[in-house]
N, CA, C and O of each residue as an XYZ file, in Angstrom:
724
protein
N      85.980    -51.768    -29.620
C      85.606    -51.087    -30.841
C      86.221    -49.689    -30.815
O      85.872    -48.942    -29.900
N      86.960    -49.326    -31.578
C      87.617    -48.037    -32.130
C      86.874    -47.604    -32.728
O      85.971    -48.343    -33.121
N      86.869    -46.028    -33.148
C      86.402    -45.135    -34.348
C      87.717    -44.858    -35.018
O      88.711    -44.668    -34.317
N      87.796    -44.819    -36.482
C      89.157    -44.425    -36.840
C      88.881    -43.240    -38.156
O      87.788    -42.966    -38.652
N      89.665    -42.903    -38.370
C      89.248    -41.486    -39.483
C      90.424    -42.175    -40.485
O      91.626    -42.296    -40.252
N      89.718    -42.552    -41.584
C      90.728    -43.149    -42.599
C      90.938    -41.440    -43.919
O      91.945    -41.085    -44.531
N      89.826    -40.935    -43.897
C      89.358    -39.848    -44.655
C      89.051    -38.539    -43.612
O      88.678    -38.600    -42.441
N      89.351    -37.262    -44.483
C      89.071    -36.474    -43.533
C      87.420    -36.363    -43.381
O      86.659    -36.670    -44.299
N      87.088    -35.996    -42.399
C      85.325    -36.032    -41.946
C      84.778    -37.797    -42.308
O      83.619    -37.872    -42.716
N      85.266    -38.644    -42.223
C      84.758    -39.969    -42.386
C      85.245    -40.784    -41.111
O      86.391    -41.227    -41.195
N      84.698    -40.989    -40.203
C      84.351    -42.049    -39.401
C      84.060    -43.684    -39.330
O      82.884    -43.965    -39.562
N      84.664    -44.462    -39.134
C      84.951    -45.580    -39.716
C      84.938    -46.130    -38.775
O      85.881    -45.795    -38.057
N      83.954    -47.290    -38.114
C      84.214    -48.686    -36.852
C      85.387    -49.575    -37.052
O      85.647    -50.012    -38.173
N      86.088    -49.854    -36.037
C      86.909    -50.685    -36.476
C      86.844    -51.945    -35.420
O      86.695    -51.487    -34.287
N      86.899    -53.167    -35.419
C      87.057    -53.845    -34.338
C      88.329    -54.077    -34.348
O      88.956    -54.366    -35.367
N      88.920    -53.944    -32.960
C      90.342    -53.637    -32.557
C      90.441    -53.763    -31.335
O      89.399    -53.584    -30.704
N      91.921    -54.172    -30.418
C      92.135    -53.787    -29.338
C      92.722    -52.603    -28.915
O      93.878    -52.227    -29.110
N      91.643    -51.938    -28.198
C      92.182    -50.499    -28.004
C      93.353    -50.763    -27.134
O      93.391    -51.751    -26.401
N      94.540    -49.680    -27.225
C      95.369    -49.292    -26.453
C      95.703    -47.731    -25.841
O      95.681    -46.834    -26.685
N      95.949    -47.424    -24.720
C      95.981    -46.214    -24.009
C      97.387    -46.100    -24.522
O      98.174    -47.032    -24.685
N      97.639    -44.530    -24.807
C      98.953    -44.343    -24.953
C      99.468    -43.006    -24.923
O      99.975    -42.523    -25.936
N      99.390    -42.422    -23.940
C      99.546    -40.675    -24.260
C      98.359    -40.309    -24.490
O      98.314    -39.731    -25.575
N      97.025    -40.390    -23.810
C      96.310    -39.871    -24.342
C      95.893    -39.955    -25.553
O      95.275    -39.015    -26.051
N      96.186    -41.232    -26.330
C      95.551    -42.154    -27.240
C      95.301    -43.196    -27.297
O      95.728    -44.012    -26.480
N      94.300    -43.587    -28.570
C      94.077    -45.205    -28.614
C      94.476    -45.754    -29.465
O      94.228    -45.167    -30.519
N      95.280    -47.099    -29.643
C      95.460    -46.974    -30.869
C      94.754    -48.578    -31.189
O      94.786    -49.551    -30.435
N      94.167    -48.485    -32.464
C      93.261    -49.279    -33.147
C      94.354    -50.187    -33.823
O      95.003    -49.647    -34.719
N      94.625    -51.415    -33.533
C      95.358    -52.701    -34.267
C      94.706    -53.298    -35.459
O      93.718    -54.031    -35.408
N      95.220    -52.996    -36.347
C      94.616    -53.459    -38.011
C      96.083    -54.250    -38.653
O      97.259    -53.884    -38.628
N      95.447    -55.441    -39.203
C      96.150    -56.438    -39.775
C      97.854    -55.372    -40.688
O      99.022    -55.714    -40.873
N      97.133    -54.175    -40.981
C      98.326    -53.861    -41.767
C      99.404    -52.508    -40.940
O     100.248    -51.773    -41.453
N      99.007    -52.591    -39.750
C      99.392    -51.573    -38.777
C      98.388    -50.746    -37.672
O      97.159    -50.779    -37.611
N      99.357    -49.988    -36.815
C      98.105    -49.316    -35.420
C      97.760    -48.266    -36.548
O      98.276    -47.887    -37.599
N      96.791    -48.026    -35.912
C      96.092    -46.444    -36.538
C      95.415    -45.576    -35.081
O      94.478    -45.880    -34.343
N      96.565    -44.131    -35.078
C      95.731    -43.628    -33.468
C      94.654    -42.684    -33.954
O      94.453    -42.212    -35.073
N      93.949    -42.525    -32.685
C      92.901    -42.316    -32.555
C      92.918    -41.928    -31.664
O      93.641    -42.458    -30.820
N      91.961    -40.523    -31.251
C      90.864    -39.932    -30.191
C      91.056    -40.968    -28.599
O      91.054    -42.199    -28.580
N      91.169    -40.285    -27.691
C      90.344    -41.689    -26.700
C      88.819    -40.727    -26.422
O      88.457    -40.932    -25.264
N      88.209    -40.114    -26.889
C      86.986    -39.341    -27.124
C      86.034    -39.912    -27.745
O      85.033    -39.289    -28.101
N      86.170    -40.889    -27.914
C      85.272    -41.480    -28.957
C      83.878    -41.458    -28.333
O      83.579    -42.124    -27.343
N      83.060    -40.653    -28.977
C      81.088    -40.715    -28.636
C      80.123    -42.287    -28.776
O      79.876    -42.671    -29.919
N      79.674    -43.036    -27.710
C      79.200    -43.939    -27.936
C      78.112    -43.950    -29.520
O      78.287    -43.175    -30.460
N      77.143    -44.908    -29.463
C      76.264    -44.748    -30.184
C      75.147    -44.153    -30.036
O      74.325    -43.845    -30.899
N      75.118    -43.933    -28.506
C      73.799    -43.248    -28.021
C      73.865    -42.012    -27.259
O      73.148    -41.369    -26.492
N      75.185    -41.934    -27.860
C      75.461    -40.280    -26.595
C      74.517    -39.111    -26.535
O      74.502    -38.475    -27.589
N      74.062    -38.848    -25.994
C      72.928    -37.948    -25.668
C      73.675    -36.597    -26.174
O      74.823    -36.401    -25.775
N      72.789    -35.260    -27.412
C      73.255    -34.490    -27.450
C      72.471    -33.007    -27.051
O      71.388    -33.230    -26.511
N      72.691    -31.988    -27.155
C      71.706    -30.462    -26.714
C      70.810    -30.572    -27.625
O      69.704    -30.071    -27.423
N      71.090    -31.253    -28.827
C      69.928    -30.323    -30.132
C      68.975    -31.203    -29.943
O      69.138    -32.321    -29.454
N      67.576    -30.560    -30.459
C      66.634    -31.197    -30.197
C      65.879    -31.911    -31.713
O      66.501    -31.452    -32.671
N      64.950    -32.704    -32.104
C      64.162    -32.695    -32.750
C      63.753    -31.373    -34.073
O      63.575    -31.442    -35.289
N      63.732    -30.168    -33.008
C      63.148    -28.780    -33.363
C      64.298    -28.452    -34.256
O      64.152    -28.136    -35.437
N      65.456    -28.541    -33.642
C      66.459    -27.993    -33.973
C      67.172    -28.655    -35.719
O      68.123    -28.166    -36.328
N      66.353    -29.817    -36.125
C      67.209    -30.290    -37.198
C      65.807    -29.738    -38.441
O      65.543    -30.425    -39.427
N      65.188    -28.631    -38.169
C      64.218    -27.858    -39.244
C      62.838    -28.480    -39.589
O      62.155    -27.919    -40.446
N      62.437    -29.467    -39.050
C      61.168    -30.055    -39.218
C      59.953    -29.479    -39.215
O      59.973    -28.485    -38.489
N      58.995    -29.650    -39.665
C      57.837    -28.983    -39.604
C      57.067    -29.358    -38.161
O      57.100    -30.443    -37.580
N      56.335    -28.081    -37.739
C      55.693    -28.440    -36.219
C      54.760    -29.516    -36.115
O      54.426    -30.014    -35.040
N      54.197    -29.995    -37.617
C      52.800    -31.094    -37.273
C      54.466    -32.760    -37.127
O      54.282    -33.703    -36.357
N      55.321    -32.699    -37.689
C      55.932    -33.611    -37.524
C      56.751    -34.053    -35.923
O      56.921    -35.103    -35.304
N      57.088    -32.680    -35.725
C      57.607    -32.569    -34.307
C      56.358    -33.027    -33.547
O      56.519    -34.097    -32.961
N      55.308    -32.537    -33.439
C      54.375    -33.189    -33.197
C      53.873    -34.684    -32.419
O      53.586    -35.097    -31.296
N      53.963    -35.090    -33.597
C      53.693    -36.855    -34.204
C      55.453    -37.244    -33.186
O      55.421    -37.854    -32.117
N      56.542    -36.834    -33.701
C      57.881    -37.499    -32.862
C      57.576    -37.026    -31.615
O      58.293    -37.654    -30.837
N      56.547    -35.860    -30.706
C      56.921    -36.031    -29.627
C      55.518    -36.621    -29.054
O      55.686    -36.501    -27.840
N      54.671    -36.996    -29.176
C      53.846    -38.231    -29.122
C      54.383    -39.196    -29.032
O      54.263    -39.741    -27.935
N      55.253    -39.928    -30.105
C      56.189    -40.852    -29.839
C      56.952    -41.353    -29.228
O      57.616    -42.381    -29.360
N      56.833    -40.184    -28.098
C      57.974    -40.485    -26.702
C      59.274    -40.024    -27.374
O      60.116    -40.432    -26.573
N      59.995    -39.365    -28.450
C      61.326    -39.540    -28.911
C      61.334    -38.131    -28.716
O      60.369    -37.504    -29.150
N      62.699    -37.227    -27.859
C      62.944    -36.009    -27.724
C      64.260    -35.643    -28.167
O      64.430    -34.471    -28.504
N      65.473    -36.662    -28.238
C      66.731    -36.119    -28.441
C      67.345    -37.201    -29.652
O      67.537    -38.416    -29.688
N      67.493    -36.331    -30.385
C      68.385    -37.150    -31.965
C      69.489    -38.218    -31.456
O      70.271    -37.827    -30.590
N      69.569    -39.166    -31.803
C      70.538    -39.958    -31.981
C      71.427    -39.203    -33.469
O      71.163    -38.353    -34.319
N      72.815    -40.294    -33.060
C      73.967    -39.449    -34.167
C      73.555    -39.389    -35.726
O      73.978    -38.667    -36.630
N      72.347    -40.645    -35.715
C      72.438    -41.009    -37.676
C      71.598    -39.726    -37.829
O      71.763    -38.961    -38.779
N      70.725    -39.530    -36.893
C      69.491    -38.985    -37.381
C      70.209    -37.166    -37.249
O      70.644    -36.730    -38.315
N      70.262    -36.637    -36.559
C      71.642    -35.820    -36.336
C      72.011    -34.915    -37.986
O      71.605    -33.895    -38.543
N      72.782    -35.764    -38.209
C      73.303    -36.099    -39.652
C      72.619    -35.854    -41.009
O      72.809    -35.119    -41.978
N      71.744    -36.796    -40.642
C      70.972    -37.127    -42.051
C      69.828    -36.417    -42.166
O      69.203    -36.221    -43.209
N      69.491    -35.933    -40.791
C      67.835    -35.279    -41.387
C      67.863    -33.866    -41.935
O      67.172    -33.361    -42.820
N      68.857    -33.338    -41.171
C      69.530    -31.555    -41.995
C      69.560    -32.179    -43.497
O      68.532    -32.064    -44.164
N      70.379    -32.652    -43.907
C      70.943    -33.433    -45.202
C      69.674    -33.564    -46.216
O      69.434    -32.902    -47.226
N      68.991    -34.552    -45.667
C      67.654    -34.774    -46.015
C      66.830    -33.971    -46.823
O      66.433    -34.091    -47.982
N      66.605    -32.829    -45.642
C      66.007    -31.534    -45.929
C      66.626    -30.263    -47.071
O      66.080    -29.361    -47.705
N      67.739    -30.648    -46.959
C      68.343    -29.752    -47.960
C      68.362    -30.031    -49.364
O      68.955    -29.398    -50.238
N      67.581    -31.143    -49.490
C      67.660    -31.983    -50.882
C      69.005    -32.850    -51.137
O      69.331    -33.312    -52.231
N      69.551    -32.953    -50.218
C      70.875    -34.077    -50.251
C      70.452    -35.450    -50.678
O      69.305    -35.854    -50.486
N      71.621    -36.346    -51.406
C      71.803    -38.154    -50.559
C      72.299    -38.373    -49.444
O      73.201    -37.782    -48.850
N      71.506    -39.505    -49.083
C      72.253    -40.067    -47.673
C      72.672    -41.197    -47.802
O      71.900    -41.937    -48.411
N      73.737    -41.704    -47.420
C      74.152    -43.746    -47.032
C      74.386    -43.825    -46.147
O      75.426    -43.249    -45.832
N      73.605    -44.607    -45.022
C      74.143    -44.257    -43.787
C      74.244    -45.515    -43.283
O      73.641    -46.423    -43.855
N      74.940    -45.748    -42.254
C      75.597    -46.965    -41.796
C      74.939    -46.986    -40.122
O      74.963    -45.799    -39.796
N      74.466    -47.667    -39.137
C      74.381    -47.626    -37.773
C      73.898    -49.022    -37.342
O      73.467    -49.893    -38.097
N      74.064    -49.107    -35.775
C      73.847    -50.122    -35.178
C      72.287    -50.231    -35.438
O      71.753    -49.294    -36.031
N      71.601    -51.200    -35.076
C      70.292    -51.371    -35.030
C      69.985    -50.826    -33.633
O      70.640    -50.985    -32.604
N      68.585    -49.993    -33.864
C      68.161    -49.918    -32.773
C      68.558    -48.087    -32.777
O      68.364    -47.169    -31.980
N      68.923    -48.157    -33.550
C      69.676    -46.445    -33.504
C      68.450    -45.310    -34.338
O      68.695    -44.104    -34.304
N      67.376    -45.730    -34.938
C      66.870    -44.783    -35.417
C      66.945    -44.229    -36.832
O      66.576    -43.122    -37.223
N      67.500    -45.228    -37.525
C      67.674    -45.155    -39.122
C      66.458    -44.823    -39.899
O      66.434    -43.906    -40.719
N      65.534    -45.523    -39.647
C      64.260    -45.804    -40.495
C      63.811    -44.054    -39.918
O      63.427    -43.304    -40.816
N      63.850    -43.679    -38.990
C      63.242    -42.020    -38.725
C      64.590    -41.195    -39.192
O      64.517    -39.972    -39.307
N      65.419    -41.663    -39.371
C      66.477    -40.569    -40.047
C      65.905    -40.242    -42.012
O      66.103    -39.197    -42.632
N      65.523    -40.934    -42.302
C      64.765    -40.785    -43.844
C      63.497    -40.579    -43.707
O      62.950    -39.671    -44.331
N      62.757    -41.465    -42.787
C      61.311    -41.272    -42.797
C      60.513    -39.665    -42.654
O      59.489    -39.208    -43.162
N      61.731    -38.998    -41.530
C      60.754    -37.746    -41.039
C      61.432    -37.049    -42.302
O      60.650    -36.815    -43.224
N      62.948    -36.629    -42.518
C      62.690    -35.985    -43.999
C      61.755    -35.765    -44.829
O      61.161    -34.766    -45.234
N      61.702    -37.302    -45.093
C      61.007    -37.351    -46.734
C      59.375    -37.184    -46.104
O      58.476    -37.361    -46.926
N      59.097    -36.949    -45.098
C      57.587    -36.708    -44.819
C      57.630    -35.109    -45.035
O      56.824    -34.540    -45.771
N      58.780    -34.352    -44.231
C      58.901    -33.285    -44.572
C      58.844    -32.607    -45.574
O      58.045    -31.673    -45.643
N      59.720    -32.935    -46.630
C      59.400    -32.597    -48.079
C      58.470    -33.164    -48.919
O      58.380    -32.729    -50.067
N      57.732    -34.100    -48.526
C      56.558    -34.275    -49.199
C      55.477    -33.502    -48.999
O      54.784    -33.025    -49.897
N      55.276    -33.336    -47.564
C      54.206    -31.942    -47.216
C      54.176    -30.577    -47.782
O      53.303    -29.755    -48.061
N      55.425    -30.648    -47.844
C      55.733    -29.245    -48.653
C      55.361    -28.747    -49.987
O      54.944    -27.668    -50.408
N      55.700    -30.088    -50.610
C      55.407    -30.133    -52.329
C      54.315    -30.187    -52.795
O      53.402    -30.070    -51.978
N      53.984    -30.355    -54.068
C      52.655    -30.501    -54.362
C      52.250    -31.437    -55.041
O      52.542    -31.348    -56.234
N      51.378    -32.779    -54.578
C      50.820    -34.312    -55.035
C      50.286    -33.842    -56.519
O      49.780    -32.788    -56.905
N      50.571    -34.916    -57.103
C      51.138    -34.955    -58.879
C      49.237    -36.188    -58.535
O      48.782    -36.696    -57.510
N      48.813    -36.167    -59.772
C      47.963    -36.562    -60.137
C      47.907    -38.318    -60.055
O      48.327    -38.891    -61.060
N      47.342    -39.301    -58.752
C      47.716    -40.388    -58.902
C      48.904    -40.901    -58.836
O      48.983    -42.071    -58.460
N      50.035    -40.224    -59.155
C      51.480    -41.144    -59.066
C      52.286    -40.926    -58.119
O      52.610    -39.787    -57.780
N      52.748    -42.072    -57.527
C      53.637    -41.816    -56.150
C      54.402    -40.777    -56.472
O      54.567    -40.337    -57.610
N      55.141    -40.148    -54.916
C      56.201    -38.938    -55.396
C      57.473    -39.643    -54.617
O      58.520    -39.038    -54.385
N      57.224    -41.008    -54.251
C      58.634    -41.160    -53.637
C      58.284    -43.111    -53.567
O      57.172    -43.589    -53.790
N      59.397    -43.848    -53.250
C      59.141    -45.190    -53.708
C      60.305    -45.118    -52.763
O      61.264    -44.347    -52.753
N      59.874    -46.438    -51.717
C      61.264    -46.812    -51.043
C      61.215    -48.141    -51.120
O      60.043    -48.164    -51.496
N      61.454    -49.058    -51.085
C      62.008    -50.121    -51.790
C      62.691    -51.065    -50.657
O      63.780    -50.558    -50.389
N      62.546    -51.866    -50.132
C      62.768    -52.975    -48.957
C      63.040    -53.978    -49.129
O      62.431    -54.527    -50.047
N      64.013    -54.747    -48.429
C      64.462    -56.212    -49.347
C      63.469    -57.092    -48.635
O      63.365    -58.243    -49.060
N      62.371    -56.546    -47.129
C      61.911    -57.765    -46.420
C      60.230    -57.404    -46.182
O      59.892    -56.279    -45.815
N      59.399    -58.315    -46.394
C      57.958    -57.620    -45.913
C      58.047    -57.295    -44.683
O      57.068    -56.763    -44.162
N      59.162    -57.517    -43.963
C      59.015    -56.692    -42.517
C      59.524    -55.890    -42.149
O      59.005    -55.343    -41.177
N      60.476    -55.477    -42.534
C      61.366    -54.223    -42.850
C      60.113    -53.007    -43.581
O      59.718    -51.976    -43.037
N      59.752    -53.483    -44.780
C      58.485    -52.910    -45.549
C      57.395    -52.266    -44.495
O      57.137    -51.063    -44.534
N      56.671    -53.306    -43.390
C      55.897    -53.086    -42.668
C      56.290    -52.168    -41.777
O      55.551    -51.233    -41.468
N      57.800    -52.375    -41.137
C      58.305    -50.995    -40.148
C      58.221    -49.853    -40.892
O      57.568    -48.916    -40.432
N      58.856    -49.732    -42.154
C      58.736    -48.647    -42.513
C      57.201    -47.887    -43.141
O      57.437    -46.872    -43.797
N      56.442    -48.070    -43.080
C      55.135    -48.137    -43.280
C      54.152    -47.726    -41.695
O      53.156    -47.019    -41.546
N      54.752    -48.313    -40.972
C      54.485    -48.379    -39.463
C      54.971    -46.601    -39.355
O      54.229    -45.621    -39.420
N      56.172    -46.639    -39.209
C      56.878    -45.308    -39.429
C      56.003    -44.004    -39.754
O      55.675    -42.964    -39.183
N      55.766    -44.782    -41.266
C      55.507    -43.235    -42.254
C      54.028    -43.323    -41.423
O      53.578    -42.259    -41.846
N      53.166    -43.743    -40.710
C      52.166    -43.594    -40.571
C      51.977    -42.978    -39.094
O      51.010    -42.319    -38.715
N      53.056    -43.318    -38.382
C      52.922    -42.542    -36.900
C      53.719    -41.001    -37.203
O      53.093    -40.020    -36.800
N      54.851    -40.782    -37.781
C      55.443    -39.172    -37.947
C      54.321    -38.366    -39.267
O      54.068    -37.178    -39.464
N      54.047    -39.104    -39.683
C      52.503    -38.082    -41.084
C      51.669    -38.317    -40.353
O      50.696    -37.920    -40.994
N      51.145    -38.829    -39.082
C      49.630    -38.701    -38.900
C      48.680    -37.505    -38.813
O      47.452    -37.587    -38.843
N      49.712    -35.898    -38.654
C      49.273    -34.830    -38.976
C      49.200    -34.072    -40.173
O      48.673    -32.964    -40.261
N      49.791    -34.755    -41.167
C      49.338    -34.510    -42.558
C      48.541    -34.862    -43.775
O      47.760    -35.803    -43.633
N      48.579    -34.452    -44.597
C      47.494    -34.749    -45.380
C      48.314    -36.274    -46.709
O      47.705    -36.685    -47.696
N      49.450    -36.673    -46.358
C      49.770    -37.830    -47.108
C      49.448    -39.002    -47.144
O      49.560    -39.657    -46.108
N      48.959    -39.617    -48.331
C      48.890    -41.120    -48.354
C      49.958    -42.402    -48.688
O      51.025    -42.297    -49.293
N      49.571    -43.213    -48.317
C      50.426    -44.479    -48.490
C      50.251    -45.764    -48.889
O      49.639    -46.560    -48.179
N      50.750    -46.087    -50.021
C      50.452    -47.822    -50.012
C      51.665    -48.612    -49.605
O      52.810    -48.164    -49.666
N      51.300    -49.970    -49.131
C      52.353    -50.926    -48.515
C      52.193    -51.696    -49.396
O      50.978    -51.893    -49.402
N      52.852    -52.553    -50.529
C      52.617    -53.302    -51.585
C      53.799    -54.214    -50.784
O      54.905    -53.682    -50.681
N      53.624    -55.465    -50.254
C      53.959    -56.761    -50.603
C      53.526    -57.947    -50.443
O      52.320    -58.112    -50.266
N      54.383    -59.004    -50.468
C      53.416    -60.702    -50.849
C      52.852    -61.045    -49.801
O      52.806    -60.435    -48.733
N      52.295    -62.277    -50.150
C      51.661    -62.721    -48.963
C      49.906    -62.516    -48.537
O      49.177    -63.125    -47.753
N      49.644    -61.197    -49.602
C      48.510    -60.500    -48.634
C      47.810    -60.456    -50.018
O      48.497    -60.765    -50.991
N      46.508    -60.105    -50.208
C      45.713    -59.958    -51.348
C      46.238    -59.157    -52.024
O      46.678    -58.196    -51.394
N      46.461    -59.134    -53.622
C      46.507    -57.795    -54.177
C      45.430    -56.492    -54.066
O      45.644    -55.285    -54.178
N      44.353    -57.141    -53.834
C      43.183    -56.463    -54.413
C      43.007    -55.205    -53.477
O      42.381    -54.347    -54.100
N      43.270    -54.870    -52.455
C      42.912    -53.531    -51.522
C      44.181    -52.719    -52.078
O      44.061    -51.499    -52.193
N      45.785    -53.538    -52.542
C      46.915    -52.857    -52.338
C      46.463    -52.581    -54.393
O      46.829    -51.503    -54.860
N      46.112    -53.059    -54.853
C      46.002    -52.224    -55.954
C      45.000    -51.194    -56.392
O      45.136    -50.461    -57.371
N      43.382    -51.222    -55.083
C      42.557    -50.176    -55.117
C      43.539    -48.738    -54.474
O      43.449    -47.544    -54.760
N      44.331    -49.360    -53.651
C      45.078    -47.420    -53.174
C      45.889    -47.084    -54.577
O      45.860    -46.048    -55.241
N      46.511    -48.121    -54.768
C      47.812    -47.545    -55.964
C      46.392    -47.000    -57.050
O      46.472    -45.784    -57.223
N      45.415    -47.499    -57.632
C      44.362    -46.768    -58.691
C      44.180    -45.100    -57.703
O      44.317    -44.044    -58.321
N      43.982    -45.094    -56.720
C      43.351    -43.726    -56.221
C      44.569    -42.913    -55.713
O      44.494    -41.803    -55.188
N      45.717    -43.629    -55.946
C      47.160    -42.686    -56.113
C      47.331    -42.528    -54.671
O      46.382    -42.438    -53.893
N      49.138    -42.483    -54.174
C      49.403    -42.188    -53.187
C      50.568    -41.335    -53.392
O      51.194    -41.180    -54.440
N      50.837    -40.639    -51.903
C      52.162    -39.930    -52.075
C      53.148    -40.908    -52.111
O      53.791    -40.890    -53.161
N      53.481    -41.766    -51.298
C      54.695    -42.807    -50.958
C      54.015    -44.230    -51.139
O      53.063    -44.707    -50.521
N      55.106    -45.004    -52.609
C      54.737    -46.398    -52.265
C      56.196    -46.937    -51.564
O      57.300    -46.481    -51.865
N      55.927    -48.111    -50.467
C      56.693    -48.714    -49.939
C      56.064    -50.175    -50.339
O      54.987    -50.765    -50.255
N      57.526    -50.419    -50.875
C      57.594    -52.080    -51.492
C      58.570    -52.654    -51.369
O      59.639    -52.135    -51.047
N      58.218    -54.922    -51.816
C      59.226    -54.970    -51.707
C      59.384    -55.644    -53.422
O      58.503    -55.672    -54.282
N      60.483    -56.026    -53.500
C      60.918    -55.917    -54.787
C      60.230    -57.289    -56.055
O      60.297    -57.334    -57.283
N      59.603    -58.253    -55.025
C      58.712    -59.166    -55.633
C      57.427    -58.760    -56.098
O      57.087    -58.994    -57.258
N      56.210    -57.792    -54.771
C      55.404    -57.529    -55.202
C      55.854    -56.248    -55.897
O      54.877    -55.874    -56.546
N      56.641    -55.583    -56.034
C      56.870    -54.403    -57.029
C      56.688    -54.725    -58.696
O      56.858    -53.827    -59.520
């Protein structure tokens, strides 16, 4: 596996046979080599900055270091500055890398901050799987356990009747999936 820069600041996987060559690699693509770095940062390369360091609030740092989690992986890195600044994110990573806490602690972040609107969610994330749904739900409930936000988990399978008494008494975040939505 290569990294290749097709764009400037864009990072791109490529599956390829690397080759050494001068202090390069070069990535074999059907329409020619493309060189490359031999520097390339795994997926889990351990970096200095911490948790603290990507602006989070202390009850969240908190809750992540309860969690056993002390050093950012690359998505999270990335996306949670981003996050916080009122940015979009699309982010691409292996599983297992920490995606679901690259959005989750954000948007917990700026929800604490703001101020809950009368009954109506302030944020809707949207899941193609009730289990995907449930991680992320799992999530929002271990990094907010020091705040004052609520949550409903709306999907099939399960009674409506408890998941439509929270949505009547209003939450900050609904997480759904697109059937029971």
């Amino acid at each position: 596996m290569c990294t290749a820069q097709d764009a400037p600041g864009q990072e791109i996987a490529r599956s390829a046979k690397p080759r050494r060559e001068h202090g390069a690699a070069e990535c074999w693509r059907p329409w020619g080599p493309h060189r490359v770095s031999t520097s390339i940062p795994g997926p889990f390369e351990l970096t200095e900055k911490t948790f603290a360091d990507l602006g989070l609030s202390p009850d969240i740092l908190k809750a992540v270091d309860e969690a056993g989690y002390t050093t950012p992986t690359p998505i999270q890195l990335e996306a949670i500055p981003h996050v916080i600044a009122g940015g979009d994110v699309t982010g691409i990573a292996q599983t297992g890398t920490g995606k679901t806490a690259a959005f989750v602690l954000p948007m917990i972040h700026r929800l604490a901050k703001g101020r809950a609107r009368a009954r109506m969610p302030r944020c809707l994330i949207l899941c193609p799987t009730r289990e995907l749904a449930a991680q992320v739900a799992e999530n929002f409930e271990k990094y907010g356990k020091y705040l004052k936000l609520t949550m409903a988990l709306l999907i099939g399978g399960v009674s409506f009747k408890e998941q439509e008494t929270l949505l009547q008494r209003g939450v900050d975040v609904l997480i759904a999936t697109p059937g029971r939505l």
